[in-house]
C-alpha positions in Angstrom: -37.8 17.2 -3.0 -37.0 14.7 -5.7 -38.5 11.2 -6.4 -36.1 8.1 -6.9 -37.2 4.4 -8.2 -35.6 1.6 -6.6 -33.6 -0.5 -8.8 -32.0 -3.1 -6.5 -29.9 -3.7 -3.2 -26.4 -5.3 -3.4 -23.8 -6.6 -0.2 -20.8 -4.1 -0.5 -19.0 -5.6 3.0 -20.1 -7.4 5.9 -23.0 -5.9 7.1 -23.0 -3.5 4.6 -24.9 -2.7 1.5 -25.4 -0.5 -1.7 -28.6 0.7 -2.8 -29.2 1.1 -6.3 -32.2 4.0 -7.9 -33.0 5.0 -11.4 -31.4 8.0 -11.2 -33.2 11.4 -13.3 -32.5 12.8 -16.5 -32.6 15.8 -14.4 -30.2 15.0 -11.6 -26.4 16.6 -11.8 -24.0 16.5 -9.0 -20.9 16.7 -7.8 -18.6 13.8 -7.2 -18.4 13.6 -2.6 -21.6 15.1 -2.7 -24.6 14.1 -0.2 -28.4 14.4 -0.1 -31.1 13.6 2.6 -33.3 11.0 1.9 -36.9 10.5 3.3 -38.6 7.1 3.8 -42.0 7.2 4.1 -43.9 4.2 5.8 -41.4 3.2 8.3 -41.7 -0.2 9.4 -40.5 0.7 12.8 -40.2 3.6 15.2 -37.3 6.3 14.4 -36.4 8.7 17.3 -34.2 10.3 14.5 -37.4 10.6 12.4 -37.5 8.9 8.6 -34.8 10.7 6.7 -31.4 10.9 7.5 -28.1 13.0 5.1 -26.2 10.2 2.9 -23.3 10.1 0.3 -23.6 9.3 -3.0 -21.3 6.5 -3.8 -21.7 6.2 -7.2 -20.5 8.4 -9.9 -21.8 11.1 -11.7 -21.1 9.3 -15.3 -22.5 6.0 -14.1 -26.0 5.2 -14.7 -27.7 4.5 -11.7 -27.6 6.8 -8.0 -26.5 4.9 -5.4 -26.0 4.7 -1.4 -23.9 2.7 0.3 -24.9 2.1 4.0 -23.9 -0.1 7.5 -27.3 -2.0 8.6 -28.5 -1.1 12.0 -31.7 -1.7 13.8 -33.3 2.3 13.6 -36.3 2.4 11.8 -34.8 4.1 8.7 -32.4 1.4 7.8 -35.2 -1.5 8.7 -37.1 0.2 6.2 -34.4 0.4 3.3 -33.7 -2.8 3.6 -36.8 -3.5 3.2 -37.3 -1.8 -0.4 -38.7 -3.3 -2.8 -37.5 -2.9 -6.7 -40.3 0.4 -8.2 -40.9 2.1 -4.5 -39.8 5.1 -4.3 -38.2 7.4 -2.0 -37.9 11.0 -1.7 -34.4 13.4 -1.8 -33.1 17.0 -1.9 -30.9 18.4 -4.0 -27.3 17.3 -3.8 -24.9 19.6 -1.5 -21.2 19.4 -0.3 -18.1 20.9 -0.4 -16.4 17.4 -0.2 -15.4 17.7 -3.6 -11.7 18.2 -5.9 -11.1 21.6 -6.1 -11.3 22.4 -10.1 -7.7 23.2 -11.5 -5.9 22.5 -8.6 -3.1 19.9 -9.7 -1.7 19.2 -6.3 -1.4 15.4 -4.9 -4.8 14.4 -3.2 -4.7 11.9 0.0 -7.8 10.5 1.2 -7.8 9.2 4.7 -10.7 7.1 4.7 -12.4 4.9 7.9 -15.0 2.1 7.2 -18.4 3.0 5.5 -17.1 6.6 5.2 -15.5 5.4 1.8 -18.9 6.4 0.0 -17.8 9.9 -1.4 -13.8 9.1 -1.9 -15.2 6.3 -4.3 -17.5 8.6 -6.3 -14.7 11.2 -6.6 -11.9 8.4 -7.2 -14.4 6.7 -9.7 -15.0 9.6 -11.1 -11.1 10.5 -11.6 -10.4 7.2 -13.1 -13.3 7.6 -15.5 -11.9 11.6 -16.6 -8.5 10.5 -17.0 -7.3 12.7 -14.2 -3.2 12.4 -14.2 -2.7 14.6 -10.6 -1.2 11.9 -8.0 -3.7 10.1 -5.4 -3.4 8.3 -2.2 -6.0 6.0 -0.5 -5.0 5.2 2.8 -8.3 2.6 3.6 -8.6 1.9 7.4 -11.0 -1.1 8.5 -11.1 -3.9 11.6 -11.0 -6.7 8.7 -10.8 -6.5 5.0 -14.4 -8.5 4.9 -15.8 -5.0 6.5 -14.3 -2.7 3.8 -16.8 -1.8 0.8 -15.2 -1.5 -2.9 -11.8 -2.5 -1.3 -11.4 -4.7 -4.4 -12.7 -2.5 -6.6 -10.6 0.6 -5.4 -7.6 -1.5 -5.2 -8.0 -2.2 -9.4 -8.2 1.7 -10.5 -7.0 2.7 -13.7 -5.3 5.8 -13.1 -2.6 6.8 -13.9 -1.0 7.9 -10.6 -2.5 6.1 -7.8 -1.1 4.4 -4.4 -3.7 2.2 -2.3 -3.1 1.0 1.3 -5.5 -1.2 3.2 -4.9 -0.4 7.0 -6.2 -2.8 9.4 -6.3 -3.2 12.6 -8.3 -6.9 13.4 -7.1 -8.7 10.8 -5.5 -11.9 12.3 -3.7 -12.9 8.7 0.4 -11.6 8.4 0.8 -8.7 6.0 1.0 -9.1 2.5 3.3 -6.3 1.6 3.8 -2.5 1.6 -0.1 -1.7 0.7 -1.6 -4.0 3.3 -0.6 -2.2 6.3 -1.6 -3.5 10.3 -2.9 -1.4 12.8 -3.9 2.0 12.1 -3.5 5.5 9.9 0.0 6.7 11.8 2.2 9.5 10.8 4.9 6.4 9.9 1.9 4.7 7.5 1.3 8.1 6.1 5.0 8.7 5.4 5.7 5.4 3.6 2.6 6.3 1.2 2.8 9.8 0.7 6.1 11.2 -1.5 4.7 15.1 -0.8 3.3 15.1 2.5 3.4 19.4 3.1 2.4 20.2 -0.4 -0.7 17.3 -0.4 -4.2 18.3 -0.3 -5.8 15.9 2.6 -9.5 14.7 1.9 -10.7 12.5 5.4 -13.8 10.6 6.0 -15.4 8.6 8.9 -16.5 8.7 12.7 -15.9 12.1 14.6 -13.2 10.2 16.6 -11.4 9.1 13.0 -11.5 13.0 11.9 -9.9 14.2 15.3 -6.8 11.3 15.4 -6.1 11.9 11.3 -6.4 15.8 12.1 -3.7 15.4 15.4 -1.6 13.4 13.3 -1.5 16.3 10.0 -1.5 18.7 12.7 2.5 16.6 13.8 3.6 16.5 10.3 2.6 20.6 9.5 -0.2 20.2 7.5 -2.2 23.2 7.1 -5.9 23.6 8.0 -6.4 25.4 4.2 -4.9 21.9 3.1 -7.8 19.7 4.5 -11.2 18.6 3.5 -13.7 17.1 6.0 -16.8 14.8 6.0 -18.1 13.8 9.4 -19.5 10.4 9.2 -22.0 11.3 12.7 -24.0 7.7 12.6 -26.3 9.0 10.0 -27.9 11.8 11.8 -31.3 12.9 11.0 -31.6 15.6 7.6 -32.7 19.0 7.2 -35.0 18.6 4.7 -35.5 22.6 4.1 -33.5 22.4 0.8 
């Protein structure tokens, strides 16, 4: 186990926040990568106990670590939003294979529901940052554009080959053009965003029920299992702490 500092806590949607720690000379990951992170001190009962697995949704280059998370009434997040800047917290080492495969030049489409944007913007951040040139797709699925963390952020990305699509299925205002889709991530969305559909390389993110309609609807347009990477976003479930 590692120690992190708390820096500061920062809205990121409604609801939603980012968490901000100093982050250690010592500390190398991968962007898309997770760790488990153990409060201590709870300030309410946790059937889940007080750690639970989290993305990183900051960059490796950028200065600080940070975790972006829904609130919620479970012990653990009552006690993180409780931090205070200079307490600590404890985390493993950073794991994952949620993460661009090196040399692989082939288009990249992220399928991406709600809070389960975390590692997409670490490896999309991170992209901008290296000057990566291969093509990417965000195709950004919320109830309401207020609920979607970095939306603005995302949508302003420097590279140099990048399509962005909000895709929302509450929002009551009309549609303001090609990349601000209604409704939700369909094989028809995903054809008017995606040029190479069967030679893509599928990155998806969000609830257990997100994951199985985007892996029906690759399955209907003959994407290959080889072709897909996957990160359950399970409610925050509790962490192994063994590593």
């Amino acid at each position: 186990m590692q120690t992190l500092t708390f820096k500061k806590r920062e809205d990121a949607a409604a609801g939603t926040a980012t968490f901000f720690f100093e982050k250690p000379e010592n500390f190398v990951f991968l962007a898309g990568q997770y760790v488990a992170i153990k409060l201590d001190n709870l300030v309410a009962p946790d059937t889940r106990s007080g750690a639970r697995s989290l993305s990183i949704s900051s960059a490796p280059f950028e200065e600080d670590l940070a975790f972006t998370v829904r609130g919620g009434d479970s012990g653990f997040k009552q006690t993180l939003w409780k931090l205070e800047p200079g307490d600590t917290v404890s985390i493993t080492p950073p794991v994952g294979r949620f993460v661009l495969e090196p040399g692989d030049t082939r288009p990249v489409v992220f399928l991406v529901g709600g809070v389960g944007i975390t590692p997409a913007r670490s490896i999309l951040k991170q992209a901008e940052h290296e000057g990566d040139t291969r093509p990417f797709v965000l195709l950004y699925a919320n109830r309401t554009l207020p609920d979607a963390p970095f939306a603005e952020e995302l949508r302003s990305l420097k590279l140099g080959n990048f399509r962005y699509a909000d895709v929302l299925s509450q929002e009551s205002s009309p549609s303001q053009g090609e990349f601000d889709e209604r409704g939700y991530i369909t094989t028809e969305v995903l054809k008017r965003h995606v040029d190479k559909i069967a030679d893509s390389l599928y990155y998806i993110v969000g609830s257990p029920s997100f994951i199985e309609a985007m892996e029906k609807m690759l399955d209907s347009v003959g994407v290959t299992k080889e072709q897909r990477h996957k990160d359950p976003f399970t409610g925050l479930g509790s962490a192994n702490l063994k590593a």
